[in-house]
C-alpha positions in Angstrom: 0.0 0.0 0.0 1.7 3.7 -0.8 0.8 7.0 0.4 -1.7 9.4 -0.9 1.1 12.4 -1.5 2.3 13.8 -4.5 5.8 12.4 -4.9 8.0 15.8 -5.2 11.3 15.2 -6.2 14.1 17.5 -4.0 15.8 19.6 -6.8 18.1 22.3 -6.2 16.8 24.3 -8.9 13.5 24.6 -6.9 14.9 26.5 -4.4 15.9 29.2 -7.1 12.1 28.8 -8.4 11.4 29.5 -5.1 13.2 32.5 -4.5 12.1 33.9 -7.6 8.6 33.2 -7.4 8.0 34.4 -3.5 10.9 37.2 -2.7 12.2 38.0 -6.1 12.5 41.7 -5.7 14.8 40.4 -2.3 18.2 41.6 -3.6 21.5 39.7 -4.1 24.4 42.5 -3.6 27.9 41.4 -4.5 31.8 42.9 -4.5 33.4 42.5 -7.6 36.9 41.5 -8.7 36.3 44.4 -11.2 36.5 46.3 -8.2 32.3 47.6 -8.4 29.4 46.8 -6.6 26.4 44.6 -8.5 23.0 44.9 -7.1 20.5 42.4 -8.2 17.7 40.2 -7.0 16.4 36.5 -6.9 14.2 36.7 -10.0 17.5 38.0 -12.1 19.8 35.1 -10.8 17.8 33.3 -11.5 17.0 34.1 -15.0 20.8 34.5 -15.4 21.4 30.6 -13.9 18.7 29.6 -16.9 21.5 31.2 -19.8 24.2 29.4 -17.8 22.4 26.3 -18.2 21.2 27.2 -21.8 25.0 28.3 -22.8 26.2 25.2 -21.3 23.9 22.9 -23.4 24.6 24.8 -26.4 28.3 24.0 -25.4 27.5 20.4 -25.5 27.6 19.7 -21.6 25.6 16.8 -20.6 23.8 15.3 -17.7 26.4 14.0 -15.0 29.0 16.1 -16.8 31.1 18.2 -14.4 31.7 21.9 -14.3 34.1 23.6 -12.4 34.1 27.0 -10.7 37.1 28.7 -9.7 35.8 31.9 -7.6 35.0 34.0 -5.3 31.5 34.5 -3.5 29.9 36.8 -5.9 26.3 36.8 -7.5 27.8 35.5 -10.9 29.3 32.4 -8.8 25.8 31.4 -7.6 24.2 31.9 -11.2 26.9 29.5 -12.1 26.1 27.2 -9.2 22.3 27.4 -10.0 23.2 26.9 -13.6 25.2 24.2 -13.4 23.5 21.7 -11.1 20.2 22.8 -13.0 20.9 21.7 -16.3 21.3 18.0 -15.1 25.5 19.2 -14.6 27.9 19.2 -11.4 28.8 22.2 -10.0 32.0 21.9 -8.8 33.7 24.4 -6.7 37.2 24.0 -6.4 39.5 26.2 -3.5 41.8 28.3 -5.0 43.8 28.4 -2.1 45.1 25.2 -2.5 49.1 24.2 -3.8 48.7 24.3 -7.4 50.1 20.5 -8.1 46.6 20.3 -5.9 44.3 22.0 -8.2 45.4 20.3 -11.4 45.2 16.8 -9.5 41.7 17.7 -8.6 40.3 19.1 -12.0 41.8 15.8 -13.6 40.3 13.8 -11.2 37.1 15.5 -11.7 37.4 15.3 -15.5 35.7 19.1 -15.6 34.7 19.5 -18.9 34.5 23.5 -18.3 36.1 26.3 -15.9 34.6 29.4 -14.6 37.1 31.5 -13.2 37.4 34.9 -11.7 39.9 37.7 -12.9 42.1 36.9 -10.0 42.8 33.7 -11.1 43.4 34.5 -14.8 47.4 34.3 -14.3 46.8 30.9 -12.3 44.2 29.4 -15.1 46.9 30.3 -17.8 49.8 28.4 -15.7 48.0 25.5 -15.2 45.8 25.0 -18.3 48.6 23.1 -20.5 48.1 20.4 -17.3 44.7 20.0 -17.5 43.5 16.8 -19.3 39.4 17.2 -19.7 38.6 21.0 -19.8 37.3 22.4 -22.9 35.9 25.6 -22.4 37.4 28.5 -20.5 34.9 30.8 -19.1 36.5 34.2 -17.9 33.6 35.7 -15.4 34.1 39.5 -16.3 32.5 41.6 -18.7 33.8 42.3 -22.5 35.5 45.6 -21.1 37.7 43.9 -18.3 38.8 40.4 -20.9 42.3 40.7 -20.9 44.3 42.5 -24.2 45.9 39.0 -24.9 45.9 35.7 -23.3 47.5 32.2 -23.9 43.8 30.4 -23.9 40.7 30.7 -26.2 38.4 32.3 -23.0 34.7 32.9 -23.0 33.8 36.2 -21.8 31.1 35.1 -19.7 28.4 38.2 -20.0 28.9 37.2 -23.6 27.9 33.9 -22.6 25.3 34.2 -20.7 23.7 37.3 -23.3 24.1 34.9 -26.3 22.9 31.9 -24.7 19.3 30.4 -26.6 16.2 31.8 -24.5 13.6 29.4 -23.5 15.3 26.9 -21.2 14.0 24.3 -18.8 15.2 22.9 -16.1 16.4 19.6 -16.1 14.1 17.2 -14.5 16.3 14.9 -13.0 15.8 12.3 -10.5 16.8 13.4 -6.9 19.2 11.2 -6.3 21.2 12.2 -9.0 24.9 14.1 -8.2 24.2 18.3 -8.3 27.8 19.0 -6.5 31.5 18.2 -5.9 33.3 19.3 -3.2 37.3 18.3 -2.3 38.5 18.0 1.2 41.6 19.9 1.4 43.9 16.9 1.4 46.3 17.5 4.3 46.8 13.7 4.3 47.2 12.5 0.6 45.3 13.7 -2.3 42.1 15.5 -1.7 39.4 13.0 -2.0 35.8 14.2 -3.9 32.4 14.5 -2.0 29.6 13.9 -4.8 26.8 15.6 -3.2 22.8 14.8 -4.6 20.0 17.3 -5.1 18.0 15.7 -2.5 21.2 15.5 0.2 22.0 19.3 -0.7 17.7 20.3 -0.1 17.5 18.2 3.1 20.4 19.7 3.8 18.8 23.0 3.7 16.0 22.8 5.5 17.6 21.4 8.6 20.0 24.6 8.0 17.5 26.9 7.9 15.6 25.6 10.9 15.5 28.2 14.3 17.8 25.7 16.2 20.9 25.7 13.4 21.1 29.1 10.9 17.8 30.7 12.2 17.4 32.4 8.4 14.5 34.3 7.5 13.5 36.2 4.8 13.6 39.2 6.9 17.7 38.5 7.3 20.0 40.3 5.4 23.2 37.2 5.6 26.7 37.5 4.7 28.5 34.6 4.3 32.0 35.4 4.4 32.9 32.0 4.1 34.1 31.2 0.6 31.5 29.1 -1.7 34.1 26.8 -2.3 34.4 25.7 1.3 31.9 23.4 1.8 29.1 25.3 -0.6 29.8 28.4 1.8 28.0 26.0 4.5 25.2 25.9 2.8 24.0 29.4 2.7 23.4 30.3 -0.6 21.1 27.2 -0.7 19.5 28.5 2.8 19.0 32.0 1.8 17.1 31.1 -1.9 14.9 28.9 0.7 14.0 31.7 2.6 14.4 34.3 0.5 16.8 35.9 2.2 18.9 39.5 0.9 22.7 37.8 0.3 25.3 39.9 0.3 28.7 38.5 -0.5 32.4 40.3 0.0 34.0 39.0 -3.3 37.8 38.7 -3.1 37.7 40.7 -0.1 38.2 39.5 3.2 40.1 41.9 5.5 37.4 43.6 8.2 37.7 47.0 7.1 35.7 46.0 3.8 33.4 44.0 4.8 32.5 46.3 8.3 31.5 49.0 5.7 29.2 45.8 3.8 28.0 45.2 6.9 26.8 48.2 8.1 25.7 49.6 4.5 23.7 46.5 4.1 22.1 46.0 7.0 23.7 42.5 7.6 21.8 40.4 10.5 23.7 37.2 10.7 27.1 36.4 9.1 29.7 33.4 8.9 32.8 32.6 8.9 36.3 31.0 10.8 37.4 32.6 13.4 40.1 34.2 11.8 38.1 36.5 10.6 36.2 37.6 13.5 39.6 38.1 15.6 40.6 40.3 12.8 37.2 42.1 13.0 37.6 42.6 17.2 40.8 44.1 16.3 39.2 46.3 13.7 36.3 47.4 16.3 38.8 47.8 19.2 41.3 50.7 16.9 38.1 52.6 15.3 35.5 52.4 18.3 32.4 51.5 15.8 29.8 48.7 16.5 28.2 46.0 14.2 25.2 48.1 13.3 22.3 45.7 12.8 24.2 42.4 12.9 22.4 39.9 15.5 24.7 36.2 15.1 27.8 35.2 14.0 27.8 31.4 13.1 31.8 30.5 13.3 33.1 27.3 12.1 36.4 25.5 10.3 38.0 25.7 14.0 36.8 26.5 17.9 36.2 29.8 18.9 37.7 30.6 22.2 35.3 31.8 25.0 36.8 35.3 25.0 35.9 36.1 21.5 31.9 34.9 22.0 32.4 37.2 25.5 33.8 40.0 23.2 31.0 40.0 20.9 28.1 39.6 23.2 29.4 42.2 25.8 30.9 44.6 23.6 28.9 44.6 20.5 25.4 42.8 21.9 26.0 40.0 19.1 25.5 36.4 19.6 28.3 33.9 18.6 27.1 30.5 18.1 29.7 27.1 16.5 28.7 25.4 14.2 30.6 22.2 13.5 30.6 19.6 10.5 32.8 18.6 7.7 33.2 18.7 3.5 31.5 14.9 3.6 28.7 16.1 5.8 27.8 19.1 3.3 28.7 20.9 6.2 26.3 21.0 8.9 26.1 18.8 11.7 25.7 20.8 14.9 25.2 24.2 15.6 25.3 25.8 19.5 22.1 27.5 19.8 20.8 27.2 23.3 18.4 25.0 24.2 15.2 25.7 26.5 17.3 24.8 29.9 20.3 26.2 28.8 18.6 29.6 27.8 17.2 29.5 31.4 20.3 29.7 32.8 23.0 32.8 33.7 24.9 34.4 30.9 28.5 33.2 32.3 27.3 29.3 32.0 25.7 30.4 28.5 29.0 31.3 27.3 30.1 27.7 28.8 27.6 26.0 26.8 28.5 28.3 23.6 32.0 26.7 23.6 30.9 23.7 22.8 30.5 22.8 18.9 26.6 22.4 19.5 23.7 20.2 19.6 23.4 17.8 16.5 20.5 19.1 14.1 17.8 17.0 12.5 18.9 14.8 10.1 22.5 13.8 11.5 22.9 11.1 13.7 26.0 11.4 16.4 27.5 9.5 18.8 31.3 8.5 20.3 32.8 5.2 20.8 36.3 4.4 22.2 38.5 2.4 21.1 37.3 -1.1 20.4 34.4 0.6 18.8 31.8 0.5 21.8 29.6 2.7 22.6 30.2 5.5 25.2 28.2 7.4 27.6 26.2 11.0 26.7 28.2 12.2 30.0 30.0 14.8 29.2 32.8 13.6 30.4 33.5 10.4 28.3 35.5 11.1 25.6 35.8 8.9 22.2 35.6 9.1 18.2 32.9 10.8 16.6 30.9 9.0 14.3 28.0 10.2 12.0 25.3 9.4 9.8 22.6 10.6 8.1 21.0 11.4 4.9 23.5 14.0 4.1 26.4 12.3 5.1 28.7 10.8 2.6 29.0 7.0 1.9 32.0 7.1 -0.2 34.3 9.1 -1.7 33.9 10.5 -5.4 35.8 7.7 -7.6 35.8 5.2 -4.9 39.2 7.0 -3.4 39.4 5.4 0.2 37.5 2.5 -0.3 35.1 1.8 2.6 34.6 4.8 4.3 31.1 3.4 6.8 30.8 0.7 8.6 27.9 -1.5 8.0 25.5 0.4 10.1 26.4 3.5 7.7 28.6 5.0 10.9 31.2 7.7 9.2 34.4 7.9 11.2 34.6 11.8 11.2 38.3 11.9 12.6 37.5 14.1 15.4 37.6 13.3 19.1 34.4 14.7 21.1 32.4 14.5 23.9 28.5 14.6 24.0 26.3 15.7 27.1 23.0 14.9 28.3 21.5 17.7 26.7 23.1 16.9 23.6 25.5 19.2 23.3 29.0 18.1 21.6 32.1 19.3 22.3 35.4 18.3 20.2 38.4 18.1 22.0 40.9 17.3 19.4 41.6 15.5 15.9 42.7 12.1 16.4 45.6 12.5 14.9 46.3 15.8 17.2 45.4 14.7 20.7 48.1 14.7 22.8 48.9 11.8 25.0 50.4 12.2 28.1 51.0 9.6 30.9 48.2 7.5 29.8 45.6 10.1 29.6 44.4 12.7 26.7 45.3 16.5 26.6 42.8 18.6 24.1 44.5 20.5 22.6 41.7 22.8 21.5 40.5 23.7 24.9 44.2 24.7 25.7 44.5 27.1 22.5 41.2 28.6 23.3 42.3 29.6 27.3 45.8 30.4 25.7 43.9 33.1 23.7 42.0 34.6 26.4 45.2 36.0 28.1 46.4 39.5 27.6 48.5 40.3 24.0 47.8 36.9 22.3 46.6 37.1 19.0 46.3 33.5 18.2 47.7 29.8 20.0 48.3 26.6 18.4 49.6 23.4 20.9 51.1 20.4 19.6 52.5 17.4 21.7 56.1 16.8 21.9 58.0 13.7 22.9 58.8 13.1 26.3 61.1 10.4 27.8 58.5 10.0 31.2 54.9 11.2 30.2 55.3 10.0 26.2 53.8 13.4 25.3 53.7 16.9 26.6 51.7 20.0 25.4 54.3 23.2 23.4 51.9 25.9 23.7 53.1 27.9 19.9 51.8 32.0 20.4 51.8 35.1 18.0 51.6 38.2 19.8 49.2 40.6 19.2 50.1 43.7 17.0 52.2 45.8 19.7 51.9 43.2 22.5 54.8 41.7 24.5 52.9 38.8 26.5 55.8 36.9 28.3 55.6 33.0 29.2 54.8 33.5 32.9 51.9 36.0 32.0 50.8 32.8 30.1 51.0 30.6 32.6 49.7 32.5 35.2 46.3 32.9 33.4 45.9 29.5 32.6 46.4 28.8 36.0 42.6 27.3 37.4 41.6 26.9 33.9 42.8 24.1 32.7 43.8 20.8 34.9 47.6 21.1 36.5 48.7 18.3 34.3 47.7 19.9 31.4 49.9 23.0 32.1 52.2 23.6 28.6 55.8 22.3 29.0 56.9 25.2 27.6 55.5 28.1 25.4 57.2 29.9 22.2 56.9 32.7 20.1 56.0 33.3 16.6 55.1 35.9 13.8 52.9 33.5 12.4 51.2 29.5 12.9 50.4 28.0 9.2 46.8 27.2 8.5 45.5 25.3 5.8 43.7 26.2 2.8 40.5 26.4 4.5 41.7 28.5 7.3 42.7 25.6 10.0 45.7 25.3 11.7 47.8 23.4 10.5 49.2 20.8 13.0 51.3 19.0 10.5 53.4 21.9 9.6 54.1 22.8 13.2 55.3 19.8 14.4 57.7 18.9 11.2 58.6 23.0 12.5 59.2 21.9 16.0 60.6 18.6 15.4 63.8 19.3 16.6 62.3 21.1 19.5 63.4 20.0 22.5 61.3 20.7 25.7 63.0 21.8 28.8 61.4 19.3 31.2 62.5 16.6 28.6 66.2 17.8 29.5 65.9 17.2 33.2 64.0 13.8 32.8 
């Protein structure tokens, strides 16, 4: 016996219908690399994604075919997006940031059959293009007056492209299962691996994003997402905000907080996102010029923990919320987000900020839990601590090409790599990657929770901790700082305000100085390039051992 419902398929290009249809006067506002501001609105993406699809038939680009994007977030980027996965196409957003030997491996892999690119990336396109094996088509996304004089490829001026493109398209009607995007994980182990996300994973993906208890979007908010569209489909939000209809407003190639405070404020931003690079750049901005966040309300912050004095900062200073949210490329990104709950919104502001350290509370649709070692399941405590596994209908089940092999076990349980604990109200809280925990005398150090109290004390900018070896304990904790612009924090300033905050044994071995910690493309820091720094490193209570 079957239902009595219409049976609907979940297509990305519906959400652009959507937004069209119900808020298409919202606007879309977008920095250029041309260095301008574009103003538009959902209706005209959305006519503009239908000539991206039209211009890529006409092109000869099939169903299943992929398309790659190499760009910033601008409104051109998510006609392209749109475009792409709505002509039957993936849409495949690849990070820019990445080593080039990186980028060629993953357009091959792909087998992109066309590139979008931004003006920035013109001299890197050119470079690379004799390496690429599949691409085809070059697509420059500027207008005829900004396509460069001369140019080693055959490019596509894309306002050309999209102007000359046949009128009259449809969107593909696909089944739901079928693959809409590509993602890469930045590879800091091996070559990045593919995520080959589905219409119907990237739509039930958005609507537990949108939901009060993760993003909270409305089509009253006016969001900025700073993070890039190609990390992780900029979390989801230019999904979220078509579903809504939300105003978007994206930065372009800009990132530094002077440009996009003025966005902010000009365009009435609500709710923002982004790592927390960013925002300690922006506290620093605030701090020198004495402005506020004009209408902002949230800041979701993500790719790393936020340390408790930044969400203080915020909330205190500038009356903004600052909520995590935590999840991964394979998990398209969203798997928790730290919006209080009913009993912890009943409680004082300091135990708030307690709870808003933690990574969040899983929303609908993922399926979490921890296990130790031998696999077996371990207590919703808070205080146990194990791997993090996930599933759910969003998650990935294997990697694009079949790179990896098995990557579930049979009950579908993905391995995220992360080391967490999960509370009786559901709240998870990661301590460390696996491969970063540091393991002292039989026990675990996080090292997360030590950066985050390293950068509450006075003149630290930002602190990474790695474990080094130890004749006694196996591994001890080499707290890594960079000063604040001006400051001169000293190792027993350090210590002394970590003192009560962490556990004794915890305490850093030592602590050193830097002008900079290496992050990874996607803004992380980047463990692996410490310790091959510090390798030689040797700690001072590993002398007197």
């Amino acid at each position: 016996m079957l239902g009595g419902m219409q049976d609907w398929p979940l297509l990305v290009w519906k959400l652009i219908d959507h937004a069209a249809t119900n808020h298409g006067s919202r606007e879309v506002v977008s920095l250029t690399c041309e260095g301008t501001e574009h103003r538009s609105n959902w209706a005209e993406v959305r006519e503009r994604s239908l000539q991206v699809a039209s211009g890529l038939s006409k092109l000869g680009i099939g169903r299943g075919d992929r398309v790659a994007t190499l760009a910033w977030n601008t409104h051109c980027h998510v006609e392209c997006w749109y475009g792409i996965s709505g002509m039957g196409a993936v849409a495949h957003t690849v990070n820019p940031r990445l080593f080039e030997e990186q980028i060629v491996y993953i357009l091959n892999h792909a087998g992109d059959r066309a590139l979008f690119f931004d003006l920035t990336f013109v001299p890197l396109v050119e470079k690379i293009a004799p390496q690429l094996k599949t691409v085809e088509h070059f697509i420059l996304m500027t207008d005829a007056a900004h396509m460069p004089a001369d140019s080693s490829l055959d490019l596509t001026c894309y306002e050309t492209f999209v102007a000359e493109a046949p009128a009259g398209y449809s969107w593909a009607e696909v089944e739901e299962t079928a693959p809409a995007g590509l993602c890469y994980t930045s590879g800091t182990t091996g070559n990045p691996k593919g995520v080959l996300y589905t219409h119907r994973s990237n739509v039930l993906h958005t609507f537990g994003g949108i939901s009060k208890d993760a993003l909270s979007l409305g089509s009253s908010d006016v969001a900025l997402p700073v993070v890039p569209m190609y990390h992780a489909n900029a979390w989801g939000m230019p999904y979220a905000t078509a579903a809504v209809g939300a105003k978007l407003v994206m930065g372009g190639p800009h990132f530094d907080p002077e440009t996009l405070h003025k966005l902010m404020l000009k365009e009435g931003v609500t709710m923002t996102a982004a790592v927390p690079t960013i925002w300690l750049g922006m506290l620093q901005y605030l701090e020198k010029t004495g402005q506020d966040l004009g209408a902002l309300e949230r800041v979701v912050i993500g790719g790393s923990a936020c340390p408790r004095s930044m969400i203080v900062a915020f909330k205190k200073k500038y009356g903004v919320d600052v909520f995590h949210a935590w999840g991964m490329t394979e998990m398209s990104p969203l798997g928790t987000v730290g919006t209080l709950s009913a009993s912890a919104a009943a409680l004082n502001e300091e135990a708030q900020f307690d709870i808003k350290t933690k990574q969040g509370r899983a929303i609908f649709g993922v399926e979490m839990k921890i296990v130790d070692e031998d696999g077996n399941d371990l207590p919703r405590d808070g205080k146990a601590f194990g791997h993090l596994l996930v599933r759910g209908p969003w998650v990935a089940e294997e990697y694009f090409g079949g790179d990896g092999g098995v990557i579930v076990d049979e009950d579908c349980w993905f391995d995220t790599g992360d080391v967490a604990t999960i509370d009786s109200e559901g709240y998870m809280q990661i301590t460390d990657r696996s491969k970063d925990v540091i393991k002292s005398g039989g026990e675990w150090i996080s090292s997360i929770e030590l950066e985050n109290e390293a950068v509450g004390a006075e003149g630290v900018a930002e602190a990474a901790v790695i474990g080094l070896p130890h004749p006694k304990w196996d591994e001890r904790p080499l707290l890594v700082v960079v000063p604040r612009e001006g400051a001169s924090p000293t190792k027993e300033a350090i210590l002394s305000h970590l003192e009560g905050r962490i556990a004794k044994w915890w305490m850093p071995d030592d602590i050193v100085f830097v002008d900079e910690i290496p992050h990874t493309a996607t803004g992380k820091i980047q463990k692996t390039a410490l310790r091959e720094q510090f390798k030689d490193y040797e700690l001072p209570t590993a002398k007197a051992a």
